[in-house]
Each structure stands twice: as C-alpha cells, then as structure tokens.
C-alpha positions as CSV (number, residue, x, y, z in Angstrom):
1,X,9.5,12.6,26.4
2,X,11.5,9.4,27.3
3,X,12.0,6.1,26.0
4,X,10.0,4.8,28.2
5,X,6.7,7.1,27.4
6,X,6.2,5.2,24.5
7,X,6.1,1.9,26.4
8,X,3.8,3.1,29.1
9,X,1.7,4.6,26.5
10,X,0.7,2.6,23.4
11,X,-1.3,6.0,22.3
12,X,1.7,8.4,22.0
13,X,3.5,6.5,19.2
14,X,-0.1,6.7,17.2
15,X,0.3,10.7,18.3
16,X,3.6,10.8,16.9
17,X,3.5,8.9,13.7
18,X,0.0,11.7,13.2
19,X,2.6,14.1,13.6
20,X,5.1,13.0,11.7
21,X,2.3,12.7,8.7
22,X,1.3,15.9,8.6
23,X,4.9,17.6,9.2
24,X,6.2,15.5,6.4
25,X,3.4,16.3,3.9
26,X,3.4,15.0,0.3
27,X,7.4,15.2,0.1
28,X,9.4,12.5,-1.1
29,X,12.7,11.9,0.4
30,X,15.6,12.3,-2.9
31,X,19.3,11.6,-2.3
32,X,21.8,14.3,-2.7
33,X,24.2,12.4,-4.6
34,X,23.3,9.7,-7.3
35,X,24.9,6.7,-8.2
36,X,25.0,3.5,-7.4
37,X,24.7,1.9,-4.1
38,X,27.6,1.4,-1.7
39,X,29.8,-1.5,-1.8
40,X,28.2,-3.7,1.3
41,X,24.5,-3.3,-0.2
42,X,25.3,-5.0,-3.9
C-alpha cells in the first residue's frame, strides 16, 4: 500500500481504521513515565 491507495480509494481507510479497532482491542494507551507535561505544552 501507498499513499496514494487511500486517495484512490475512500473504502480502504474505513478497512483500516476496522482493523486498527479490532487489533487494538479494549487497551488503553498509559505513559511509561509520569509526571507532568513538557515544558512547550503548559
């Protein structure tokens, strides 16, 4: 797959966010390191 797929075809990106869904399950994404946030994003 190219860049470009996804342009030609609307469908694939509905394919691949499916995909991602179901590979990603009910997981929640936790840092590895807590704290505060960096210095540009206060």
């Amino acid at each position: 797959m190219t860049m470009v797929d996804p342009i030609e075809n609307p469908k694939l990106i509905e394919k691949v966010n499916e995909e991602f869904k179901t590979r990603k399950g009910d997981k929640k994404y936790e840092p590895m390191i807590a704290g505060p946030l960096p210095i540009g994003n206060n």
